[in-house]
TORKOL-4160 file (C-alpha; in steps of 0.2 Angstrom, whole numbers, padded with zeros to 4 digits, m for minus):
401
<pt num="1" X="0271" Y="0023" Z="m0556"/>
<pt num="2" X="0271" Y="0023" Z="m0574"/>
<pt num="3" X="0290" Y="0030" Z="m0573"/>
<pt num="4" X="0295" Y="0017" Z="m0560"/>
<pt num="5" X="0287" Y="0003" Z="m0571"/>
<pt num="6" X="0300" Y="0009" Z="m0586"/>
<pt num="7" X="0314" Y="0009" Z="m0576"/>
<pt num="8" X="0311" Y="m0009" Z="m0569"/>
<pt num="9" X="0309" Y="m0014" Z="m0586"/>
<pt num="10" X="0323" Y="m0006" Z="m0594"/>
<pt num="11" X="0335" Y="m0012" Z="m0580"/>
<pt num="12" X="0328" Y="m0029" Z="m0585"/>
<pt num="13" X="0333" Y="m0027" Z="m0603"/>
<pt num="14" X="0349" Y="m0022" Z="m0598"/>
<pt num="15" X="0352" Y="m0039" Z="m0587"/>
<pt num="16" X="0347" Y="m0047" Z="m0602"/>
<pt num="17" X="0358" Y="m0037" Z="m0615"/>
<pt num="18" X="0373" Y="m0040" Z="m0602"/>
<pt num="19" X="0371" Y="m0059" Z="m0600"/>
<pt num="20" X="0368" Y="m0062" Z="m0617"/>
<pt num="21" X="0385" Y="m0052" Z="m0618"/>
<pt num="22" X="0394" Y="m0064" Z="m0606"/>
<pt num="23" X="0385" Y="m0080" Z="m0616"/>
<pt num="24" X="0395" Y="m0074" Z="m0633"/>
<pt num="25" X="0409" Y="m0068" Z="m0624"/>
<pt num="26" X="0412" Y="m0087" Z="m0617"/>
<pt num="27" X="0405" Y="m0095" Z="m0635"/>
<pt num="28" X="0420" Y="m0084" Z="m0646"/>
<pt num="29" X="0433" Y="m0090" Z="m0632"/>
<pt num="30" X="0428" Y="m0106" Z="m0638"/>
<pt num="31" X="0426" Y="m0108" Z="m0656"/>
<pt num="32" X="0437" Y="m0092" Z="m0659"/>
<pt num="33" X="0451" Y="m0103" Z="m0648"/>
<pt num="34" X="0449" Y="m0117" Z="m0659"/>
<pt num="35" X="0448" Y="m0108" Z="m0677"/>
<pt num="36" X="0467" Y="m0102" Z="m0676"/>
<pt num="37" X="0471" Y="m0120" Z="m0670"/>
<pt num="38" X="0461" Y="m0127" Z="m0684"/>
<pt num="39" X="0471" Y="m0128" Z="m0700"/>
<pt num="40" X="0487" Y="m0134" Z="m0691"/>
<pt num="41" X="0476" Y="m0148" Z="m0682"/>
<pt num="42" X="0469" Y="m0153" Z="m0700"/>
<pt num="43" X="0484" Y="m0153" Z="m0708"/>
<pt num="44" X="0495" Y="m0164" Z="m0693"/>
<pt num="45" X="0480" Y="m0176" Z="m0694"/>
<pt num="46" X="0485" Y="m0180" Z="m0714"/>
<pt num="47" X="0472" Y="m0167" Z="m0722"/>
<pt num="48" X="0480" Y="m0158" Z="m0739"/>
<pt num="49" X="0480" Y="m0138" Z="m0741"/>
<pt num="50" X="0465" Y="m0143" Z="m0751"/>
<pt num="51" X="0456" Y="m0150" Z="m0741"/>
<pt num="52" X="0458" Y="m0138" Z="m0727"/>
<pt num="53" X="0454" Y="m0127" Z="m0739"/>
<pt num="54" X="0437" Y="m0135" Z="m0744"/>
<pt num="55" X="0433" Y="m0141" Z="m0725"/>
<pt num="56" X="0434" Y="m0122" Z="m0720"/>
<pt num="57" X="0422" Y="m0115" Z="m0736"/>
<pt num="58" X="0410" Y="m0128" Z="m0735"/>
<pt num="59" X="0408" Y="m0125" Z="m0716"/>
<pt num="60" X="0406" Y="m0106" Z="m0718"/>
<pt num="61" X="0393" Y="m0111" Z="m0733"/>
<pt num="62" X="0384" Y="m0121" Z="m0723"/>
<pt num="63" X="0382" Y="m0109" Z="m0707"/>
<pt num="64" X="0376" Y="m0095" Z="m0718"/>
<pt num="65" X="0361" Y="m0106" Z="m0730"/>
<pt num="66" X="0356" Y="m0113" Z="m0714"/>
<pt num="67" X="0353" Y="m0095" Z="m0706"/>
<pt num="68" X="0337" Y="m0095" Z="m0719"/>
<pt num="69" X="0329" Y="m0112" Z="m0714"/>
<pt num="70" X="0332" Y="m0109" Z="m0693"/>
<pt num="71" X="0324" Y="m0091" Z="m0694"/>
<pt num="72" X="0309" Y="m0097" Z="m0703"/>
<pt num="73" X="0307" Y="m0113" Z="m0690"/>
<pt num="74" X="0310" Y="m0102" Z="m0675"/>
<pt num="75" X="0296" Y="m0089" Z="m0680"/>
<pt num="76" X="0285" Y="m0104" Z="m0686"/>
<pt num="77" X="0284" Y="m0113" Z="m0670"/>
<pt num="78" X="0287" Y="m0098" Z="m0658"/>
<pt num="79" X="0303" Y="m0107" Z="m0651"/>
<pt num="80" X="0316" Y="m0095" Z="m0652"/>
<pt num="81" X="0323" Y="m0101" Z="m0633"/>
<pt num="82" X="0323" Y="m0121" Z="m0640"/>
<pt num="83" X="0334" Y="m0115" Z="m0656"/>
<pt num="84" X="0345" Y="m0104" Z="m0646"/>
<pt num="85" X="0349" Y="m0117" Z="m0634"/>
<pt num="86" X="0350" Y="m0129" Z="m0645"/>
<pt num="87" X="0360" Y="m0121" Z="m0659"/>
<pt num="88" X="0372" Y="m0116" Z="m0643"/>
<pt num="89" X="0374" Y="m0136" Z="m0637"/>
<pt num="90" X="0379" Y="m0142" Z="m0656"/>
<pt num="91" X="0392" Y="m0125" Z="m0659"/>
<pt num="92" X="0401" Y="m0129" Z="m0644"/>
<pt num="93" X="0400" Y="m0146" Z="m0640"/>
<pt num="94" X="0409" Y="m0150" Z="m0654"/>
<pt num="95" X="0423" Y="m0139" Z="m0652"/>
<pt num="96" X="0431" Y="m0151" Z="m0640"/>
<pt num="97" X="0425" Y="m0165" Z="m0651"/>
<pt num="98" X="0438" Y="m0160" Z="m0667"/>
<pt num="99" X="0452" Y="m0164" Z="m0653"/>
<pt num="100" X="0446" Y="m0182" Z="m0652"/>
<pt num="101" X="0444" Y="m0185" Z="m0670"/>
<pt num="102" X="0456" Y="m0196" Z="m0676"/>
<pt num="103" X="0457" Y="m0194" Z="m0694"/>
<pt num="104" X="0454" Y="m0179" Z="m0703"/>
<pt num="105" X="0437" Y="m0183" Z="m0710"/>
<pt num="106" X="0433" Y="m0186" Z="m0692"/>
<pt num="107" X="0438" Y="m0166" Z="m0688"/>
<pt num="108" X="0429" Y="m0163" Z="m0702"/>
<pt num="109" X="0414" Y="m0168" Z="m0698"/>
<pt num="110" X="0414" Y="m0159" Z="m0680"/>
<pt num="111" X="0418" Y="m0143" Z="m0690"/>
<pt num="112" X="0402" Y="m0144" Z="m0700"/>
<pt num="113" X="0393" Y="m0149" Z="m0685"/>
<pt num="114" X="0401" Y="m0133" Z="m0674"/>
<pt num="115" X="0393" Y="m0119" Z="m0691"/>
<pt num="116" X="0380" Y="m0130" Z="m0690"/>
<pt num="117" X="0377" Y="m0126" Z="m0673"/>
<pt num="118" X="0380" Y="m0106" Z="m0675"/>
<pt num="119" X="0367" Y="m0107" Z="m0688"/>
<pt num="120" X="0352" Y="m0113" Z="m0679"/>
<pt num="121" X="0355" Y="m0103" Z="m0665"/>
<pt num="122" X="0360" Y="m0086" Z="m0674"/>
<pt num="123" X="0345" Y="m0078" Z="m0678"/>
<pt num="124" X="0334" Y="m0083" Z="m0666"/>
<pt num="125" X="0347" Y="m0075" Z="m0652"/>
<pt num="126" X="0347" Y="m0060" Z="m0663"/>
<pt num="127" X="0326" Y="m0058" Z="m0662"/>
<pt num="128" X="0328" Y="m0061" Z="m0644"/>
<pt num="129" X="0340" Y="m0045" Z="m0644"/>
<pt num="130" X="0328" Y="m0036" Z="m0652"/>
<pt num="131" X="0314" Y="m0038" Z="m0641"/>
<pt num="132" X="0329" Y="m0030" Z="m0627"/>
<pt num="133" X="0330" Y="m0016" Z="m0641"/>
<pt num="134" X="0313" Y="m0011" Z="m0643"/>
<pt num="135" X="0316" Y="m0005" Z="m0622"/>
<pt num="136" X="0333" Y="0001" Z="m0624"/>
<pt num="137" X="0335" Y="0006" Z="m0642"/>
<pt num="138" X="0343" Y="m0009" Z="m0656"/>
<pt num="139" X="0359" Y="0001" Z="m0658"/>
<pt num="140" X="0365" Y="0000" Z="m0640"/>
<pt num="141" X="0358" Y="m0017" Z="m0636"/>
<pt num="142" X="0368" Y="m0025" Z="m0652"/>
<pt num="143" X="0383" Y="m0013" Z="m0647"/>
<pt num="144" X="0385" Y="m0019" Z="m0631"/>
<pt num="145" X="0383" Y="m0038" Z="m0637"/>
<pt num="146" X="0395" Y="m0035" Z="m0652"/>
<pt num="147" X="0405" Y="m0024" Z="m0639"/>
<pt num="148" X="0407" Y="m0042" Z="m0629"/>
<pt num="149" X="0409" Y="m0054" Z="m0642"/>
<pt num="150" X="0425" Y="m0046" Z="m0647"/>
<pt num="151" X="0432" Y="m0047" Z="m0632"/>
<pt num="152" X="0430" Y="m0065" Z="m0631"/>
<pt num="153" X="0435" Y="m0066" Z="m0648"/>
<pt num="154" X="0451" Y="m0058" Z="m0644"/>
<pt num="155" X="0454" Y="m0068" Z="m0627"/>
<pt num="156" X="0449" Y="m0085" Z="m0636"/>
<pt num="157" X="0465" Y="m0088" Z="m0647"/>
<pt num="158" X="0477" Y="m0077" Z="m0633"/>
<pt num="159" X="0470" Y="m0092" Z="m0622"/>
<pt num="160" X="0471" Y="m0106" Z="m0635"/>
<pt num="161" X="0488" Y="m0101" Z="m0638"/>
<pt num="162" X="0492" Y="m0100" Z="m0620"/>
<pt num="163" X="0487" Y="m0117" Z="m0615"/>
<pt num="164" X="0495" Y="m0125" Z="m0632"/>
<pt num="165" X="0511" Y="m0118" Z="m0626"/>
<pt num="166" X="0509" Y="m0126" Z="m0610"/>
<pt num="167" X="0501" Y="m0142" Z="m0614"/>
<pt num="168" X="0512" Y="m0145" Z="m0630"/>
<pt num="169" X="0499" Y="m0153" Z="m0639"/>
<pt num="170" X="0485" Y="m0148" Z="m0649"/>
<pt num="171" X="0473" Y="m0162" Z="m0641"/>
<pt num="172" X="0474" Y="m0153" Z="m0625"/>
<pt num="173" X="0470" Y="m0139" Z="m0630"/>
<pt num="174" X="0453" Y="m0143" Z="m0639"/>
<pt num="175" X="0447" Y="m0152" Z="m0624"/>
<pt num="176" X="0453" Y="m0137" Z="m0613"/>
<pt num="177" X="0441" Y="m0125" Z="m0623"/>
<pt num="178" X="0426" Y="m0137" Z="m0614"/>
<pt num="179" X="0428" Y="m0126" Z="m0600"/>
<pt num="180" X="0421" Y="m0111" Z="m0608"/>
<pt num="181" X="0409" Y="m0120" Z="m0618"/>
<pt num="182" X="0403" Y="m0127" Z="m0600"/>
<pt num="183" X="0402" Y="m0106" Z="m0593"/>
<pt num="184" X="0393" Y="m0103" Z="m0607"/>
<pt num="185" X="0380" Y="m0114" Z="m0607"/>
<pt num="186" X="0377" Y="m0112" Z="m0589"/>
<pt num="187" X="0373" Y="m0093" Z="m0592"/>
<pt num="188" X="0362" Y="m0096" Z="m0607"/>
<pt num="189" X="0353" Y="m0110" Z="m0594"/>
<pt num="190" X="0354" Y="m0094" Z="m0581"/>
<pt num="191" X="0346" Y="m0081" Z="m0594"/>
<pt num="192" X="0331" Y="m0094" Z="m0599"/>
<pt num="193" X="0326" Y="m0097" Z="m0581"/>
<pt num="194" X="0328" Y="m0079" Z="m0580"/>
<pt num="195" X="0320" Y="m0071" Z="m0596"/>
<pt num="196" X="0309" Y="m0082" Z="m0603"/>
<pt num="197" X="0302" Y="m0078" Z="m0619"/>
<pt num="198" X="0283" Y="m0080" Z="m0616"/>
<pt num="199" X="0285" Y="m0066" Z="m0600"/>
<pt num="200" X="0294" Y="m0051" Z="m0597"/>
<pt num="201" X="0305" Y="m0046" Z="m0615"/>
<pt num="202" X="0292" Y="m0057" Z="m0624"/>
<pt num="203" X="0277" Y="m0046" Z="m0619"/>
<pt num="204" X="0285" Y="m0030" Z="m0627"/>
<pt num="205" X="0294" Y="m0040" Z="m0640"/>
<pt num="206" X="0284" Y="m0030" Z="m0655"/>
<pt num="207" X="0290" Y="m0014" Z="m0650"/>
<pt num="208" X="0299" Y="m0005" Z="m0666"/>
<pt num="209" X="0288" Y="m0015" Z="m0679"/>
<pt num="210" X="0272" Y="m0018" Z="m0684"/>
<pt num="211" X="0261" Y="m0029" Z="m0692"/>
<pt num="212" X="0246" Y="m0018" Z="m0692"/>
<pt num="213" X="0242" Y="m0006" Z="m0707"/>
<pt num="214" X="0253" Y="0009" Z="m0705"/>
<pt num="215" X="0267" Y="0002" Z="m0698"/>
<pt num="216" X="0282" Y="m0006" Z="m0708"/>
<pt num="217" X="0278" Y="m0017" Z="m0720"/>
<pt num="218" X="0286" Y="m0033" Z="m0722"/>
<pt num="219" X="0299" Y="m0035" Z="m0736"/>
<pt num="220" X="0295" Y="m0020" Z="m0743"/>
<pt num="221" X="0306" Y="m0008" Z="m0754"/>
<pt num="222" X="0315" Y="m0003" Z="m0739"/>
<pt num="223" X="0318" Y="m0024" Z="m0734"/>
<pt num="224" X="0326" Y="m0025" Z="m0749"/>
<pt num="225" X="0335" Y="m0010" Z="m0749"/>
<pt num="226" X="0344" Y="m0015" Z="m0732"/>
<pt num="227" X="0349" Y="m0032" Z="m0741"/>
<pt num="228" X="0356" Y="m0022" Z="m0758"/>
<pt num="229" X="0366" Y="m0012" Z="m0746"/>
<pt num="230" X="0372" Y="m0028" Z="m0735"/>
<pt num="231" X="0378" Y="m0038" Z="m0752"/>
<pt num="232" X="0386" Y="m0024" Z="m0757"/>
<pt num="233" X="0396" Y="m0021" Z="m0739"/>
<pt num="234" X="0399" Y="m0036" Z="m0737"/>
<pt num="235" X="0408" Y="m0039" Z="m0758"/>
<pt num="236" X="0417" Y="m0024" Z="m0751"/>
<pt num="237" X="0425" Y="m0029" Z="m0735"/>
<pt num="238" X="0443" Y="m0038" Z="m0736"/>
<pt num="239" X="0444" Y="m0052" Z="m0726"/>
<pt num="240" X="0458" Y="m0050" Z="m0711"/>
<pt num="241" X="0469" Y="m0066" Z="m0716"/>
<pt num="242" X="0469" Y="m0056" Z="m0735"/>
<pt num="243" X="0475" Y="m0042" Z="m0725"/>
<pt num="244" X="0490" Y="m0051" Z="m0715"/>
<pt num="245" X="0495" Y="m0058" Z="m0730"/>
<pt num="246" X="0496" Y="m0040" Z="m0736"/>
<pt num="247" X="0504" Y="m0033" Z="m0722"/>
<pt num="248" X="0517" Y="m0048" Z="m0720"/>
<pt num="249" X="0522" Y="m0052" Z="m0741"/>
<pt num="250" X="0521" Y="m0033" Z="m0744"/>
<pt num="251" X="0523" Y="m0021" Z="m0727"/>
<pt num="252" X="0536" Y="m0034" Z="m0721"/>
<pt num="253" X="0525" Y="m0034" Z="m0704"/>
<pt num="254" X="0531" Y="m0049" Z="m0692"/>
<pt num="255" X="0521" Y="m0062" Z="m0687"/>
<pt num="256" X="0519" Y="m0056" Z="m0670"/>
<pt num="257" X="0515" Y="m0039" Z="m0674"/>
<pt num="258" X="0502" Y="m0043" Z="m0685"/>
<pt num="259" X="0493" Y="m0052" Z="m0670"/>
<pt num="260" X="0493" Y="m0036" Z="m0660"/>
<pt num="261" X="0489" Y="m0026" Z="m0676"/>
<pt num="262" X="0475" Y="m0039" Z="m0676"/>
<pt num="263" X="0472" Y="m0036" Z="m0658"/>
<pt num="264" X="0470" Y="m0018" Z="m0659"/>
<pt num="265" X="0459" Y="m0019" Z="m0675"/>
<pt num="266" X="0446" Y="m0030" Z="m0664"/>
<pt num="267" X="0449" Y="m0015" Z="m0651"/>
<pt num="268" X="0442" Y="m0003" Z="m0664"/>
<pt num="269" X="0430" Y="m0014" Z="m0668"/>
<pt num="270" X="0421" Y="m0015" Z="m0651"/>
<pt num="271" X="0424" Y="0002" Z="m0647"/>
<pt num="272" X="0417" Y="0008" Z="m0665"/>
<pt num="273" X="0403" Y="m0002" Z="m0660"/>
<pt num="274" X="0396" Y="0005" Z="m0645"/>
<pt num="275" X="0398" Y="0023" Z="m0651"/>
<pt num="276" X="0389" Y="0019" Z="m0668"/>
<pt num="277" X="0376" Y="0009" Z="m0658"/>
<pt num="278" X="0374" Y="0026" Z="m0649"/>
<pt num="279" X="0371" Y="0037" Z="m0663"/>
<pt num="280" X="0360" Y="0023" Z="m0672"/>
<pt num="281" X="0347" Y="0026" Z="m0659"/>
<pt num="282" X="0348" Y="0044" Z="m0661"/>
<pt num="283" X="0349" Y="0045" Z="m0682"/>
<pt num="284" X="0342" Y="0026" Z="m0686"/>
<pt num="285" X="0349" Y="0018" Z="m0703"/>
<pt num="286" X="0356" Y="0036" Z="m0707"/>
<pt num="287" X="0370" Y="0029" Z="m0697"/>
<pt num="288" X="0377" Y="0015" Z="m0709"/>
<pt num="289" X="0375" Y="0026" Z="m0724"/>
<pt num="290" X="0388" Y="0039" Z="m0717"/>
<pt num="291" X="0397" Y="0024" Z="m0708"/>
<pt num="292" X="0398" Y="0014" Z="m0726"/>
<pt num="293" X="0400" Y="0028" Z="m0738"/>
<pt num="294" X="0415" Y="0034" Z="m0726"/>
<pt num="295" X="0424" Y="0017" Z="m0723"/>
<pt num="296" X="0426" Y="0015" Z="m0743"/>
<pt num="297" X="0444" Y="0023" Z="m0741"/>
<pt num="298" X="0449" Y="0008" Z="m0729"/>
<pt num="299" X="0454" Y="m0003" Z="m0746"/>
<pt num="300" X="0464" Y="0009" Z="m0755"/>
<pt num="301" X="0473" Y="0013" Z="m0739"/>
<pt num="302" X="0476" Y="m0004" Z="m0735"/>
<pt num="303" X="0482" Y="m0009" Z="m0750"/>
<pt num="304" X="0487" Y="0004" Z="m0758"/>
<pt num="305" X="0496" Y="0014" Z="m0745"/>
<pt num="306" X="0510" Y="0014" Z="m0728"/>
<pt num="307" X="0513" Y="0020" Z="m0713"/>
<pt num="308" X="0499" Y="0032" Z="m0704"/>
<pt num="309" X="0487" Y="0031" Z="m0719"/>
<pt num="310" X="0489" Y="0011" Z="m0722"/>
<pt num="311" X="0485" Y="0013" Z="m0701"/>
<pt num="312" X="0472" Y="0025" Z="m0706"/>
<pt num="313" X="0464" Y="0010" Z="m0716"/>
<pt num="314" X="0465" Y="m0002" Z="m0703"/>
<pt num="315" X="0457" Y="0011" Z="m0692"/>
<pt num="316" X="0442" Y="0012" Z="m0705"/>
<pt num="317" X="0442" Y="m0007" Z="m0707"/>
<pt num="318" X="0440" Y="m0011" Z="m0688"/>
<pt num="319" X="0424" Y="0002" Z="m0688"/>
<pt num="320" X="0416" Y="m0006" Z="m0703"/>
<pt num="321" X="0418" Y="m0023" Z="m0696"/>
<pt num="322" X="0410" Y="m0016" Z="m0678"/>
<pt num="323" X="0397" Y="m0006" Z="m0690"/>
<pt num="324" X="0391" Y="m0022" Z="m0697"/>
<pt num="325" X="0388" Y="m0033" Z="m0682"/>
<pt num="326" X="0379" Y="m0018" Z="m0671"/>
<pt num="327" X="0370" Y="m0007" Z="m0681"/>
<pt num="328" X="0368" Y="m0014" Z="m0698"/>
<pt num="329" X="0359" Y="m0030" Z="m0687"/>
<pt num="330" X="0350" Y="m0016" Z="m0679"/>
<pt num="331" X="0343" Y="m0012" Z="m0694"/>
<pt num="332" X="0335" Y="m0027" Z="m0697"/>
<pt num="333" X="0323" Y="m0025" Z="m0681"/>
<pt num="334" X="0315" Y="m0011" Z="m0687"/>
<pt num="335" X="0311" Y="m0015" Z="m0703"/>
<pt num="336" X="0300" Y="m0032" Z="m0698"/>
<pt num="337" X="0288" Y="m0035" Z="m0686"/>
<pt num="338" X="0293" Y="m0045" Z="m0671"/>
<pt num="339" X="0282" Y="m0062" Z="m0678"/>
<pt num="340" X="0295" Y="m0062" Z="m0690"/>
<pt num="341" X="0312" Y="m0054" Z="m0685"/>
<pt num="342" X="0320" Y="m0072" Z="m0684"/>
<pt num="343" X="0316" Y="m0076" Z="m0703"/>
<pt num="344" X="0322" Y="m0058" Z="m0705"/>
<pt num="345" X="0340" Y="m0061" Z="m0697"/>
<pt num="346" X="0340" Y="m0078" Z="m0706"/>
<pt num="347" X="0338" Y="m0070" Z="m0723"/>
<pt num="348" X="0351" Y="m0056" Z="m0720"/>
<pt num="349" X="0363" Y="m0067" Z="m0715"/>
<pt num="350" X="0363" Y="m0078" Z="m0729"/>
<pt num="351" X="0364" Y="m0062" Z="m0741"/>
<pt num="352" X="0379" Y="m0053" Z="m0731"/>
<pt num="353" X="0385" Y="m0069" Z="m0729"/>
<pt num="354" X="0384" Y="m0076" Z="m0744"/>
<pt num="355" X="0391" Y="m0060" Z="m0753"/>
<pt num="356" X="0407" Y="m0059" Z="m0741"/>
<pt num="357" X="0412" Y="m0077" Z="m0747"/>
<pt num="358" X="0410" Y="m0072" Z="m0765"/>
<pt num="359" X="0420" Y="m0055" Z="m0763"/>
<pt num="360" X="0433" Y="m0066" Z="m0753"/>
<pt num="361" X="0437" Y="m0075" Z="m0770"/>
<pt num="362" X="0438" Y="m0059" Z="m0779"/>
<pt num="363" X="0446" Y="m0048" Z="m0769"/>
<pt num="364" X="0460" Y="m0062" Z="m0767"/>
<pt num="365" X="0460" Y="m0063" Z="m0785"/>
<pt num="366" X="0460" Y="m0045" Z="m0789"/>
<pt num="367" X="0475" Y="m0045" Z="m0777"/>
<pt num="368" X="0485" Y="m0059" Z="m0783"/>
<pt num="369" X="0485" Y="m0046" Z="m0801"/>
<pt num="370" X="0489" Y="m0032" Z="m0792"/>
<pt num="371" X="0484" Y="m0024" Z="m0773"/>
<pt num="372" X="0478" Y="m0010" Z="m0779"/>
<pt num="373" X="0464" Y="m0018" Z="m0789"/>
<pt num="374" X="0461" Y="m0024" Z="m0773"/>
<pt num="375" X="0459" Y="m0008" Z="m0765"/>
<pt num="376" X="0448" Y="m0001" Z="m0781"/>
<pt num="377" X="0435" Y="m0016" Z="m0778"/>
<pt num="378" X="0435" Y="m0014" Z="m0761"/>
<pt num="379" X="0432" Y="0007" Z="m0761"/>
<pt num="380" X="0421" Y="0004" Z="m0776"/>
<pt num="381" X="0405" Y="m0011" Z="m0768"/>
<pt num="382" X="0406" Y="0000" Z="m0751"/>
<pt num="383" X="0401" Y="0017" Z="m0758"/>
<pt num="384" X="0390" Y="0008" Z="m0766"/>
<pt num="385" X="0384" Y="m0002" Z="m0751"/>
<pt num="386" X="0383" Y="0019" Z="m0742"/>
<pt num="387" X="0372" Y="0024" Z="m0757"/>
<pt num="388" X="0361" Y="0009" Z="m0757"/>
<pt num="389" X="0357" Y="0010" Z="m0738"/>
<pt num="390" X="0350" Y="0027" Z="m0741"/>
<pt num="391" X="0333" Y="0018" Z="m0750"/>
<pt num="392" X="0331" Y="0009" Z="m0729"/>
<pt num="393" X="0335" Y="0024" Z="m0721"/>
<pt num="394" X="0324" Y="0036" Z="m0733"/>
<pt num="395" X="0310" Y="0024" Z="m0735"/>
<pt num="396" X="0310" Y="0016" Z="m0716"/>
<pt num="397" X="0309" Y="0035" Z="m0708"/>
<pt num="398" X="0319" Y="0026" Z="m0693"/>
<pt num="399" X="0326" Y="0043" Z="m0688"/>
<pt num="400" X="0323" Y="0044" Z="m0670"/>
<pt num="401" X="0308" Y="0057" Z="m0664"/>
């Protein structure tokens, strides 16, 4: 009985993993559709390079500080399901919004509101993955959702750019992306009625972490150890527009071949995340280490090298990227009890976060001196990010008995 009883349940954590799957999948076509639309839509409605320049950093500023306030609140009031929906309606429902706008402010505005909207909802959605985790393992349950989210993060500009080429105007093609905005939040409706968080997932949902003496303590040495080793990943890793620069001004890659190049990254990426979120469950933060010590190459490669070794880099760079949004948010669960996994996710999203933006501007600047400057900075911050993960993994004891 006992056996059957885990069986139900896992297959119920797995409906749970899957349809928050399809909830990102249909979210990315949406706002990933209207990132790469974004910059020429600002720019047609008057905005300077500037000032699409300054719209796009304060947004990403403001959808990582945020992360820390919408954790806490979440874990305060016990209303993860609220936030998540919540968060969902803002970030999509403006999408479709910057295609009304008629100034640039206007378009603006709705593009603050959409990371707005990411950053309430963010790491209350993740603590709700977790609690599927604690049945099926975290590194297969954020594998398979990170597994999903590229593929809608792949389809959304494919699609954007389809219906722009049809419609002829970037109007039409805002409004058009309501239509996986409206899927979306008619599966998230579906996995609320379905898995609320008071029954089912809720019940086990401190699984992994514990509050009680002898089990992890919250923000200990290992807690800031996973952070030191997240700021350091993310100073490390080159941002993908960085890169097509790279491979365009430098490579001499087409235009059109960088977007399969791009394609086939995003490939690497969901596929690196699933087998990574495998192993996680098996060898626990032990898996970033390797993973982060071993993707320090991908800089010097890509910026320093060509053909099947500057492909070899991009090869490395697509699993670093899959690494970081499976099993390096896996490692989060396990080092805080489930009271307080969403102030957790907040917290390391705003130090990832926050160190990507900052080793954005340097690597950019490092490579506007020379590339392979670039590459050095890049080799150098994620070996270190390898050997500062090691304090998690050795302190945590998250190998797998």
């Amino acid at each position: 009985m006992d056996s059957e009883n885990s069986q139900k349940l896992r297959s119920f954590a797995w409906r749970f993993v899957l349809t928050m799957g399809l909830v990102s999948l249909f979210a990315d076509i949406t706002y990933e559709g209207a990132r790469g639309m974004l910059g020429p839509w600002l720019s047609a409605l008057g905005a300077s390079a500037v000032a699409v320049s300054a719209v796009s950093g304060l947004a990403e500023c403001l959808g990582l500080v945020l992360r820390v306030l919408s954790g806490r609140v979440a874990d305060r009031f016990s209303a993860k399901w609220p936030i998540v929906f919540a968060g969902y309606a803002v970030n999509l429902g403006a999408v479709p919004l910057i295609g009304l706008a008629l100034n640039w402010p206007m378009a603006a505005a709705c593009v603050l509101l959409e990371r707005f909207g990411k950053a309430v909802r963010a790491p209350a959605r993740d603590a709700l993955l977790a609690q599927a985790g604690s049945i099926l393992g975290t590194g297969k349950s954020f594998a398979v959702h990170e597994a999903m989210d590229q593929i809608g993060a792949v389809a959304g500009p494919l699609a954007a750019g389809l219906v722009l080429a049809w419609a002829g105007g970037y109007r039409t093609a805002f409004l058009m992306l309501a239509v996986p905005a409206m899927i979306c939040l008619m599966l998230l409706l579906r996995a609320r009625a379905d898995f609320p968080g008071s029954g089912s997932l809720g019940n086990v949902s401190d699984r992994g972490a514990s509050d009680q003496s002898g089990g992890l303590a919250w923000r200990n040495s290992a807690w800031w150890g996973l952070l030191a080793g997240a700021a350091a990943v993310g100073l490390g890793m080159a941002d993908f527009p960085l890169i097509a620069f790279h491979l365009h001004e430098v490579v001499d890659v087409s235009p059109a071949a960088i977007s399969l190049v791009y394609a086939g990254v995003m490939a690497v990426d969901a596929l690196a995340a699933l087998l990574l979120g495998w192993l996680f469950d098996r060898w626990g933060i032990w898996v970033n280490v390797a993973v982060f010590g071993g993707i320090a190459l991908s800089g010097p490669l890509i910026f320093m090298a060509d053909g099947p070794f500057l492909a070899g880099g991009l090869v490395l760079w697509g699993v670093g990227m899959g690494a970081q949004e499976s099993v390096l948010r896996a490692a989060v669960s396990g080092l805080a009890p489930g009271a307080r996994r969403a102030t957790a996710y907040g917290e390391f999203y705003a130090v990832f976060g926050g160190a990507w933006l900052a080793g954005s501007v340097v690597t950019s600047w490092l490579y506007h001196m020379s590339p392979a400057w670039a590459g050095i900075w890049s080799a150098c911050w994620l070996a270190a990010g390898g050997a500062l993960l090691v304090i998690p993994a050795v302190l945590s004891g998250q190998r797998r008995r």
